[in-house]
Structures are given as C-alpha cells and as structure tokens.
C-alpha positions as CSV (number, residue, x, y, z in Angstrom):
1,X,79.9,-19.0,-14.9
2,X,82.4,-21.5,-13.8
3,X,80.9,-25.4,-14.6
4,X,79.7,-27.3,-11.7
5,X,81.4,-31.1,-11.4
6,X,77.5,-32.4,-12.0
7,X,75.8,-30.7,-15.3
8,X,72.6,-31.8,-14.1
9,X,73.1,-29.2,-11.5
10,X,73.2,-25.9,-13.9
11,X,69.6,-26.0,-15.2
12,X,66.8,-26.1,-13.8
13,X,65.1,-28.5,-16.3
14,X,68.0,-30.5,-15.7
15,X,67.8,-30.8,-12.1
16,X,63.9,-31.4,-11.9
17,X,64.5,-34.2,-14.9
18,X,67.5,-35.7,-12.4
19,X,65.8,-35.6,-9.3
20,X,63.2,-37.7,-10.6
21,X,66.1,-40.0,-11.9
22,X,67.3,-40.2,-8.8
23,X,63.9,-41.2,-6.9
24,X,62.8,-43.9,-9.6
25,X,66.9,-45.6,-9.5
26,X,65.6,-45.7,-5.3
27,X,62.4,-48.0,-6.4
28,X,64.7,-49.7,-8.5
29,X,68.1,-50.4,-6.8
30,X,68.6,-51.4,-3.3
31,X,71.5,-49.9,-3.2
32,X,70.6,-46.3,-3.9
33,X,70.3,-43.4,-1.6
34,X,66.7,-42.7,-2.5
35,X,65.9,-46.3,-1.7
36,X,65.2,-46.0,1.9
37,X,64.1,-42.3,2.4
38,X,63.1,-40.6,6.0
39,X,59.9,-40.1,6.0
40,X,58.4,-37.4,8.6
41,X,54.9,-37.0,9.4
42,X,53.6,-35.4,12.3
43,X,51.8,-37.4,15.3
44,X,48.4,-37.4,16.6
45,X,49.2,-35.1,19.6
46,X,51.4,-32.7,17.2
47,X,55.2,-33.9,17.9
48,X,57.6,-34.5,14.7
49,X,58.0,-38.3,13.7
50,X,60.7,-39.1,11.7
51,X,62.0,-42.9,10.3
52,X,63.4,-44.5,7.4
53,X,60.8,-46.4,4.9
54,X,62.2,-48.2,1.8
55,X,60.6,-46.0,-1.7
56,X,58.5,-48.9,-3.7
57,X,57.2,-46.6,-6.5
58,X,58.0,-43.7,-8.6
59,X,56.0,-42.1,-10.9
60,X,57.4,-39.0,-12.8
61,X,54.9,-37.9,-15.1
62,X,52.7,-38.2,-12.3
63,X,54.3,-37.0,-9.5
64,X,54.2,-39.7,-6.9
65,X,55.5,-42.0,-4.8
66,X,54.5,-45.3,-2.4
67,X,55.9,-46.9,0.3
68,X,54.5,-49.9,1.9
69,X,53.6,-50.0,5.7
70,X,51.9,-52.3,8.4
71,X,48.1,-50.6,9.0
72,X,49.3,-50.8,12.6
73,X,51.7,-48.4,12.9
74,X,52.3,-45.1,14.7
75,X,53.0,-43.6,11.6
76,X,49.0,-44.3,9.7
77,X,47.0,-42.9,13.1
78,X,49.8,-39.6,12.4
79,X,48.8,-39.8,8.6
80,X,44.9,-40.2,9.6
81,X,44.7,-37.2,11.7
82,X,47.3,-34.8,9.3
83,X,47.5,-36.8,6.2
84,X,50.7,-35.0,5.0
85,X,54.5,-36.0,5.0
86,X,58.0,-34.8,4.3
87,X,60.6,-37.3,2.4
88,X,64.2,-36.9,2.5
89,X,66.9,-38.4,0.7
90,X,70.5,-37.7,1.0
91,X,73.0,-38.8,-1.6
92,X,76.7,-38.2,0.0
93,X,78.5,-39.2,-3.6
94,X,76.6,-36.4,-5.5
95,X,76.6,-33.9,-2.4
96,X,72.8,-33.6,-3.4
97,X,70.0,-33.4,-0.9
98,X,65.6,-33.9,-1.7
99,X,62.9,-32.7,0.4
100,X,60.0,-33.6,-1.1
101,X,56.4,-32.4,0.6
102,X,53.2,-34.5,0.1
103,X,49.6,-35.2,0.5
104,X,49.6,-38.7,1.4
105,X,46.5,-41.4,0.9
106,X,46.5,-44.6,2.9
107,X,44.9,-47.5,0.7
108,X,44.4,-50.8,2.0
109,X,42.2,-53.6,1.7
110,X,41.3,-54.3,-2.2
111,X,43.0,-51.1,-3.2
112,X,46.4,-52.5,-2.2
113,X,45.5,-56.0,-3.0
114,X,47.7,-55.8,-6.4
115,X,50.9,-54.8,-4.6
116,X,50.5,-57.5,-2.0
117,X,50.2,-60.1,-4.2
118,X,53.9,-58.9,-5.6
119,X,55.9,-58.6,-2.0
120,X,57.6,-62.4,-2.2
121,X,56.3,-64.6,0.9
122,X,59.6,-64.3,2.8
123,X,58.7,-60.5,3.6
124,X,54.9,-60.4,4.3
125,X,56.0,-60.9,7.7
126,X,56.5,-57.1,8.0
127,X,52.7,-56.6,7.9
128,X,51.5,-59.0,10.6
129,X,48.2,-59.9,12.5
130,X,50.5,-60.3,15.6
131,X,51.0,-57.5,17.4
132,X,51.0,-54.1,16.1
133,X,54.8,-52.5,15.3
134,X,56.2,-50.5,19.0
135,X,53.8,-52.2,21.6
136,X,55.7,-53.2,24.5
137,X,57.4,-56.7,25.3
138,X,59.2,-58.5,27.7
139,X,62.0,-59.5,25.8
140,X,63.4,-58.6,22.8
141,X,62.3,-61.4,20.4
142,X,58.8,-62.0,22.7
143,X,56.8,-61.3,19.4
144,X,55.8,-63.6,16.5
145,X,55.1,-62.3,13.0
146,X,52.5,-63.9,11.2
147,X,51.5,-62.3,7.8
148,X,48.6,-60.9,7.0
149,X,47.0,-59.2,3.9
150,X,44.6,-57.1,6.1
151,X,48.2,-55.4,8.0
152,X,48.9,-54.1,4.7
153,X,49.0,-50.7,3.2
154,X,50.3,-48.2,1.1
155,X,51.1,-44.3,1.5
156,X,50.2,-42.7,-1.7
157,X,52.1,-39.5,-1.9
158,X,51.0,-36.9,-4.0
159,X,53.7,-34.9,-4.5
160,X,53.6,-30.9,-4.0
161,X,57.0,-29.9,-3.7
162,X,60.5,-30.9,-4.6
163,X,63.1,-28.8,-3.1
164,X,67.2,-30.0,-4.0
165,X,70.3,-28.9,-2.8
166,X,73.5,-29.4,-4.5
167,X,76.6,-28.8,-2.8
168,X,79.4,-29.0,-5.3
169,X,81.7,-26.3,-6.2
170,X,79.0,-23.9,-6.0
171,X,76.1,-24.5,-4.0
172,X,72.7,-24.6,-5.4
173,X,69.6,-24.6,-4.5
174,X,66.1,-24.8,-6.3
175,X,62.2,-25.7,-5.7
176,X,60.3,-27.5,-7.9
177,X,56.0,-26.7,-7.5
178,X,53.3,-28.5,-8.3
179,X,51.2,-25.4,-8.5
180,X,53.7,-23.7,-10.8
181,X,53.7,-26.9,-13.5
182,X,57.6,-28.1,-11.9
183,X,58.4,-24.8,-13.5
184,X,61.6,-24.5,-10.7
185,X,62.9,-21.4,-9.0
186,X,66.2,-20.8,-8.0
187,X,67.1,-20.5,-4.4
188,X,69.9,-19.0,-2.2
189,X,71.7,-22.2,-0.7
C-alpha cells in the first residue's frame, strides 16, 4: 500500500481523531476552512436551504457543535418544523471534504444567556430587534440593526454522522457513526 501525502488519511482512528482537529481549529481560527461551514437544513414547505454560518463550538468527546443565529431567521422556523441539518466543510489545501449530519436544538432565552454575554458589543448587531434577517426593503441599507439579547440563539448539533473524503493520491473515503461508537467504516470514494 503506497503512503498517502496526509498520514492522517490511512487509518481510520486517524481520520476520525483529525476530523475533529480540523472542526475545533474552525471554532478557533478565523482563518480555517471549518470556520464558516454550509449549513443545510430543509424549509418549512420541504425545499433544501443551504448558507454559510461561522462554527462557534466544538466538542469532541461529546460530539457537537454551535453556531449562533438571529431567532428570526428562515433558517429556525426550517429547524422548528425538521429539527435536523447537514454541515459541510471543504478544505482545498488538504483535498479533504466533511459532511457531518445532526439533530439540532435551538436554545435561546436563559439557556443562551452565557454565550451572549461573550459575543463583544460591536457584533450583537447580527441578532437585532429590528427587522427580522430577508424581509423585504426599499433600498439596500433601509434597515437599522439594533441588538438585542432576545434575537439570539444557538443551534446545538448533536452529531450523528461524520462522513470525510480525502482526495490525495488515492482517494478515500470513510463514515464515522454515532450508533456504532465513531467505530469508522471504509467507503468507495
């Protein structure tokens, strides 16, 4: 067996321990690919929603993830009626690409509390009392942004599935299960 250009990629214990890697450097750096994910969810009247959201937590040893949204989007009446989502992440430098399937919990109010007391006051303004995120407007800046604690939220995802593709060399493909303890299974690419 010929070695791949990314060891990470040979074994599935490997792989599962560097997607993970991967997902928490995306809470940490703003520059990484798993920072701002694409999120897909599916709307009330059944049509695929796709758009980018920027990954706030990580949890491993947990298997979970937040992002942070505006209780006023499209996206958490789509969550409220099918409260599951698909993330992607593709990273172009290690030709390695995550879909990650998820139960997803919306907490707001005192059970987000915490996490808005951390966002610094120049980006509150993303969760505002002012009108809710896609409503029509005259103009393009005919909308004022005034921050408010009761606009925010977070998606709790629970995740159930991990599933990478590596294209190096040798393609490679695996998925990771929740019901099977992350055991991995190898896939054909």
């Amino acid at each position: 067996m010929a070695t791949s250009e990314h060891p990470w990629a040979e074994a599935l214990p490997l792989l599962y321990n560097h997607l993970w890697a991967c997902l928490t450097q995306g809470v940490n750096d703003r520059h990484a690919p798993a920072r701002q994910p694409t999120l897909a969810t599916v709307s009330e009247n059944g049509m695929p929603q796709a758009r980018t959201v920027v990954l706030r937590e990580a949890d491993p040893q947990a298997a979970t993830l937040a992002t942070y949204t505006d209780i006023h989007s499209h996206k958490i009446a789509a969550l409220r009626a099918h409260p599951v989502a698909a993330l992607h992440v593709w990273d172009a430098e290690q030709k390695l690409q995550l879909r990650l399937e998820a139960d997803v919990t919306l907490l707001s109010g005192e059970e987000a509390s915490a996490r808005w007391q951390q966002i610094p006051e120049h980006a509150r303004a993303a969760y505002s009392s002012g009108s809710a995120p896609g409503e029509p407007i005259a103009e393009a800046l005919a909308y004022t942004k005034t921050p408010a604690q009761n606009a925010f939220a977070v998606l709790w995802f629970e995740v159930k599935a991990i599933e990478a593709l590596h294209l190096g060399r040798q393609h490679r493909r695996a998925v990771f299960k929740r019901a099977d303890n992350w055991a991995g299974q190898w896939l054909v690419p």
